[in-house]
N, C-alpha and C positions, 0 to 999 in steps of 0.2 A: 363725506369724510374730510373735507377741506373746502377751504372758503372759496365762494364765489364758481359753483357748479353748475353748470347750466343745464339743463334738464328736460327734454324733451318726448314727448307721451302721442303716436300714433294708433287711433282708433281703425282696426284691420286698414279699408279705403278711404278713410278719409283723411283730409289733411291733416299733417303736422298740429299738434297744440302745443305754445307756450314760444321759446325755451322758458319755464322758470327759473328764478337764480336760487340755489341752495347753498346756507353756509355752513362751516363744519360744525357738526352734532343735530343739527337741522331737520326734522320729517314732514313728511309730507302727506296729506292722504287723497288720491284718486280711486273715487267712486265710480266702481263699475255702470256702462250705461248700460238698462237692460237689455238691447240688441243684442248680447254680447254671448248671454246663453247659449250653449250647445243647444242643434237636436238630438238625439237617441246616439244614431251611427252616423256613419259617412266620414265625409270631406267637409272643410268651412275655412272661409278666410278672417274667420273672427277671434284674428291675435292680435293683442297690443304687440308695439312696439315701442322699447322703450331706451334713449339716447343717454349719454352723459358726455362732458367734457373731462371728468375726472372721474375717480372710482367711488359706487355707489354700493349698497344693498337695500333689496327689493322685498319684500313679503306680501303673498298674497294672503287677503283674508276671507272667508265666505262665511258667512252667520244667517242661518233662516230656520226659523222656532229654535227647536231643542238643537241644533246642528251648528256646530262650528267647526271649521279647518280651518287650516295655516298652512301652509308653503314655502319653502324658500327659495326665490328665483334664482335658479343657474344663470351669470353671466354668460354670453356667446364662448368665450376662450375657454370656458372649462368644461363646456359639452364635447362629447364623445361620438364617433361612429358605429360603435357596440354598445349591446345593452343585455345582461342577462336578465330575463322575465321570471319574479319569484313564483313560487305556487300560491294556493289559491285558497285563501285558508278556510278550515270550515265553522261559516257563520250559520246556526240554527237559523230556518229560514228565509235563507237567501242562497245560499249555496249546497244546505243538508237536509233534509236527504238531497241526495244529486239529483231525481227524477224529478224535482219541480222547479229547478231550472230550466226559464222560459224568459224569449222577449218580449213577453205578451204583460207580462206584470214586473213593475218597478224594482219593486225591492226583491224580487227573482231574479231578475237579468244577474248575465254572465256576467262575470270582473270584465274590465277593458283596458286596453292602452290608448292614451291617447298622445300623437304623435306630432310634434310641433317641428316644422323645419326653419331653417334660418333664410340666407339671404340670398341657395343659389337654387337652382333648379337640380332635382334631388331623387334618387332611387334608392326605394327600403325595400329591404326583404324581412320578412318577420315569418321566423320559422324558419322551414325549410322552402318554402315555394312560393309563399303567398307576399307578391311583388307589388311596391305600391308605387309610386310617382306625385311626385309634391312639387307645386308651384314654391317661388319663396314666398315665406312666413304663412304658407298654408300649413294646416294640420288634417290629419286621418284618424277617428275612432276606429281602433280594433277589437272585438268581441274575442274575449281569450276563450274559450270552448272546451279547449283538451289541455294534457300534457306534450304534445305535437309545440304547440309555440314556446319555444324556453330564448331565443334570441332575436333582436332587432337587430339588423345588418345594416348601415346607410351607406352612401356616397361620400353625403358630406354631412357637417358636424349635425346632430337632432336632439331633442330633451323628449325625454320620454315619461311620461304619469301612467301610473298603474294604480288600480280602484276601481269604484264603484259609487253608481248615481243617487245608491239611497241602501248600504246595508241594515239591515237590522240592527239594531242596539239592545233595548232595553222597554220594559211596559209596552208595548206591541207597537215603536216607534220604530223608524230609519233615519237614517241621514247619510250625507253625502261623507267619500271615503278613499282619500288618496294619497298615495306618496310618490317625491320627485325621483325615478332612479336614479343612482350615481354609475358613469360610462363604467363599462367591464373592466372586471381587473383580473389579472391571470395571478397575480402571487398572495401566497398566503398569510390572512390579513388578521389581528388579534380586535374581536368587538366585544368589550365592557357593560355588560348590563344593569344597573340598579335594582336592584329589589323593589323600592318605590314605583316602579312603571309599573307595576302588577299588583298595585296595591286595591285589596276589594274585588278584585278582577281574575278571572282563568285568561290566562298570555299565552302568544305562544312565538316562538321565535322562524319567520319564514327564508330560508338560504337558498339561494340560487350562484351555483358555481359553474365554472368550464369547466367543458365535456356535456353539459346539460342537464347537471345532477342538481337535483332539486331536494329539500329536505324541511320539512316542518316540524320541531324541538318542542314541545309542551316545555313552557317556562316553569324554573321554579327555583328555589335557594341554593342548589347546586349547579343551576346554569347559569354563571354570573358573568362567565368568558366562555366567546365562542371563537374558534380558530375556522375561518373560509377562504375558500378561492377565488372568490367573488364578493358576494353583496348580503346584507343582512338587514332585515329588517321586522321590527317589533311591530305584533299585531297583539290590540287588548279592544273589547267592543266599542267603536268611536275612535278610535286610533291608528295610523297607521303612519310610523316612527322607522324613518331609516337611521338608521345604527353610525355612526363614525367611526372610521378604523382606525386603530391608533398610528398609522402612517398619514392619517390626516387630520392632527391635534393642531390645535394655535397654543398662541398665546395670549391672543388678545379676541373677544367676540362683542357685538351689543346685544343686547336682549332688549327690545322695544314693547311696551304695553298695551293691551286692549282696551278701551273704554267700558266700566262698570264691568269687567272679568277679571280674576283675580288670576295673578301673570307670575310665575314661577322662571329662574333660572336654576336648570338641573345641572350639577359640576361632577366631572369626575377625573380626580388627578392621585398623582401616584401618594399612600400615606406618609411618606416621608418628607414630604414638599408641600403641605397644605397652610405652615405660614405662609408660602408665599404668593396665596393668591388675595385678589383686593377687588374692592366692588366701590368703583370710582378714586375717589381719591384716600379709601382707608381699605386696610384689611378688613376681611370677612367679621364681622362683628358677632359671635358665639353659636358658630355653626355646629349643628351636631352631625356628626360623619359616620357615616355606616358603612363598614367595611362590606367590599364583595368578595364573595368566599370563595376563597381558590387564588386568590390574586395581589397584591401590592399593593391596591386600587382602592381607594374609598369615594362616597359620593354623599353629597346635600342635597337639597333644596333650599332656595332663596331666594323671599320676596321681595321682586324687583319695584320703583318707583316709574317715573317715568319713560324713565330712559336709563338703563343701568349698561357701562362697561367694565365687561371681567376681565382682567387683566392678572397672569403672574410673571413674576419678580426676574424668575430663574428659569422656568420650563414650560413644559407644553402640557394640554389638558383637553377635556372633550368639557363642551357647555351645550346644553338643551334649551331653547325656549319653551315656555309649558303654560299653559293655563287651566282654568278649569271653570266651568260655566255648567249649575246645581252640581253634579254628579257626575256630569260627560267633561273626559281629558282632550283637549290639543294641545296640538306643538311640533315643532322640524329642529331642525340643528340650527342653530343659532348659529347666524355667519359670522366666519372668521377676519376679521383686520387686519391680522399678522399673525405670524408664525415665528418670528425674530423674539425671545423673550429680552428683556429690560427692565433693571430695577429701578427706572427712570417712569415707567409708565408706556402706557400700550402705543407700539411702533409701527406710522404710516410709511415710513422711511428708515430702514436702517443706518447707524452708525457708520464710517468707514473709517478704517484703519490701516496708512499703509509705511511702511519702511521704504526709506528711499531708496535708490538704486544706484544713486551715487555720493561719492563724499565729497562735502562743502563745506564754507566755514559757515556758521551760526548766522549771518545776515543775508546771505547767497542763499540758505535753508527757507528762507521765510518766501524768497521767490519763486523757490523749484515748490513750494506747496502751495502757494497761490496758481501758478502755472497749472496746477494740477485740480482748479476748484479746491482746495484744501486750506488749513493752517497748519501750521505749526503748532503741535500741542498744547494746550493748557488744561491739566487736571488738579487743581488744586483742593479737591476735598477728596477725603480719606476711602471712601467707596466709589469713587469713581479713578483713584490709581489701583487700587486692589482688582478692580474688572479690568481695565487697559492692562496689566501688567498679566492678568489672563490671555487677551486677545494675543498680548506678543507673542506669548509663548503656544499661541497656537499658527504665529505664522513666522516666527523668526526660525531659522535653520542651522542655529550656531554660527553663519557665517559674518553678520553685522557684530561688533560685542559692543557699539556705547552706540547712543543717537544723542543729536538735541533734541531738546524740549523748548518747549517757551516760554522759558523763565530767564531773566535776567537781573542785571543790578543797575541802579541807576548812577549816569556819572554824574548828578549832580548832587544826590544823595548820600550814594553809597546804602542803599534800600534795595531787597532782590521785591521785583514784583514779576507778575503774572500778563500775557498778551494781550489778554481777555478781560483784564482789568478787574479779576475776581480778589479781593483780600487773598493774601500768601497765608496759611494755618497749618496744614499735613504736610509737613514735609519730612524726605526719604534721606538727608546727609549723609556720606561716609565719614568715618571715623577721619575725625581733625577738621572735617569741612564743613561751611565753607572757613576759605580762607580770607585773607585781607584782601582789600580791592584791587591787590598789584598781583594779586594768584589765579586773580579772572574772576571776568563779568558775564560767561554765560553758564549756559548750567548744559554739565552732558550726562547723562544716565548712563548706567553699565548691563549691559544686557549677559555679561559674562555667568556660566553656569556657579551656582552657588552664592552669588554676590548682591543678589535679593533686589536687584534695581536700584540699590544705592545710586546718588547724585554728587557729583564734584565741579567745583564752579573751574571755567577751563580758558582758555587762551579764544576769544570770538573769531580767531582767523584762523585758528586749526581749522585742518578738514576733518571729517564725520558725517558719518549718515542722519538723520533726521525722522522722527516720526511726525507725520503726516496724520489730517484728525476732520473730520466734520460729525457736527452732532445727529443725531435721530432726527426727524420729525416725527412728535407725538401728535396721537392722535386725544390722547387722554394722560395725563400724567404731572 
């Protein structure tokens, strides 16, 4: 996501490989070595480890015959110490009837968790009893058996996969069958389904909440929102799709491509906001939307290029990565970039915006916002005062009523220009203003209620508050 990342990839004990340098928008692909494979159960210390100087996103991908999955790696900071474990859905074959579940055959075996610890030495309890102990960046296979196992306890922070090594699918095939869970969440949480994810397909929706209430939903045209306490996540044969809550929408995701599979970005945002989303540097180019019934909510699909970023203008949105390869779906949540929306385009950094805390005159202003990492404002096109003039009004408290800006007149001119050197065009004058070069050469904004942020060019050595400004860094925009 920025230039000059350095990148670092540990094979479980062996040394360090690389750093390599990554620039922004940059991928990269690391082939698994086949050492790498699990056995059945146990313990194994065959995790990568993988480093950055800056912030990255990860996908794993595993493709053998008809089988594909996708992933999406949890960063260290966003894993959890809890995990609620969904139920267990039933796949003809592999899990139903229940009596021919056995470890003795592949695509019989029980679902499992498997357990990956981070960097410190580590106690899980899964269930109620069953205590395990992890070296760091060791992992534990656990065989889920019953409804007995509904929670993973740690120490310290763990990522936890739930799945299966080969469900059944389709024409008397299996393949591999997993999703990342997201750490437990005790409050109740609104998850958006499209109708498209069950397309062709019986679905079924699996929840696992506190208290250790478990619940599996037969999908269908009426379940298009499901309210939980916890975790949800879509099961269709070949898939297995943890859901996004909408307390964890962005605004900004990439959706990255498969070689020779055809690579879908699934969106869902609220229908009254759907100008506002873009897929690089244009709006959605004649997206058909299908409303979810019962809801606010509509949703697409959209076929991505190489490397596509969804980004909206105004608000927040849930985006899927999707593919599909002959007949069989993958895909995970496409990760998030930001969460800040921007009608500038997708935000690595947000804007900052701050009213000073004291009053200066107009040149004394330009130091107290350098002092501050800051400028002195300069907005000089017409959507980006209508957004600042938002921001104030989301942090001024009636107590400041004018600031500068960083606009002035020149005294050798007699020309108002801009800090920033951007041509002068939008501008906000009060009635009569400006005035002549002897009525003032800087310019103060009126923050008073009513008075629409009109501008009057003012005396440079008054004192006044100042607004303070540094731009985004985009990542895309």
């Amino acid at each position: 996501m920025n230039d000059n990342t350095r990148v670092t990839i540990q094979w479980f004990n062996n040394p360090p490989g690389g750093p390599d340098t990554l620039h922004k928008g940059e991928t990269r692909e690391y082939p698994v070595v086949p050492e790498m494979e699990l056995l059945k159960t146990g313990f194994s210390n065959k995790t990568v480890k993988i480093t950055s100087t800056n912030n990255i996103t990860v996908q794993a991908i595993n493709c053998k015959k008809t089988s594909t999955q996708t992933s999406l790696v949890m960063p260290t900071d966003q894993l959890g110490t809890k995990y609620f474990i969904p139920p267990i859905p039933n796949i003809q074959g592999t899990t139903v009837p229940s009596d021919i579940v056995t470890t003795a055959v592949t695509e019989r075996a029980p679902f499992k968790l498997v357990i990956v610890n981070t960097d410190k030495v580590n106690q899980v309890t899964v269930g109620n009893n069953q205590i395990i102990s992890l070296h760091p960046y060791e992992l534990s296979q656990v065989l889920v058996r019953d409804n007995a196992l509904r929670t993973v306890q740690a120490n310290s922070a763990v990522a936890v996969l739930f799945g299966h090594t080969c469900a059944m699918k389709d024409n008397c095939t299996c393949g591999q069958l997993y999703a990342t869970l997201p750490p437990a969440n005790n409050e109740t949480l609104k998850f958006y389904i499209p109708l498209i994810l069950a397309q062709n397909a019986s679905a079924f929706v699996l929840l696992s909440e506190r208290g250790s209430t478990t619940k599996v939903l037969a999908f269908n045209e009426d379940l298009q929102l499901v309210e939980a306490a916890g975790s949800a996540i879509f099961y269709r044969p070949g898939l297995l799709l943890t859901l996004i809550p909408d307390k964890d929408f962005g605004s900004c995701y990439v959706v990255n491509t498969i070689p020779d599979m055809q690579t879908f970005a699934l969106i869902v945002v609220n229908k009254s906001l759907t100008d506002g989303v873009h897929n690089g540097t244009l709006p959605l180019q004649n997206p058909q939307w299908q409303e979810l019934k019962g809801t606010e909510y509509v949703s697409t699909l959209v076929a991505v290029g190489n490397q596509s970023v969804i980004w909206h203008a105004s608000s927040k949105m849930a985006v899927y990565f999707f593919g599909k390869k002959d007949s069989a779906w993958f895909g995970n949540p496409a990760p998030v970039i930001s969460k800040t929306p921007d009608f500038r385009g997708c935000v690595l950094s947000p804007e900052v915006v701050k009213i000073a805390d004291v009053a200066v005159g107009w040149r004394e202003s330009l130091k107290y916002c350098k002092d501050k990492g800051l400028d002195l404002i300069s907005f000089p096109k017409a959507q980006l005062q209508s957004h600042i003039y938002e921001k104030i009004l989301q942090l001024n408290n009636h107590t400041v009523q004018a600031v500068w800006i960083g606009m002035r007149r020149s005294s050798r001119s007699g020309e108002w220009y801009w800090l920033n050197q951007q041509p002068v065009s939008a501008t906000n004058w009060d009635e009569g203003e400006p005035g002549t070069i002897f009525d003032g050469q800087c310019v103060l904004m009126s923050l008073e209620t009513g008075m629409d942020f009109v501008w009057s060019g003012k005396d440079c050595c008054m004192p006044a508050y100042s607004i303070c400004y540094k731009e985004p860094v985009l990542f895309w925009g």
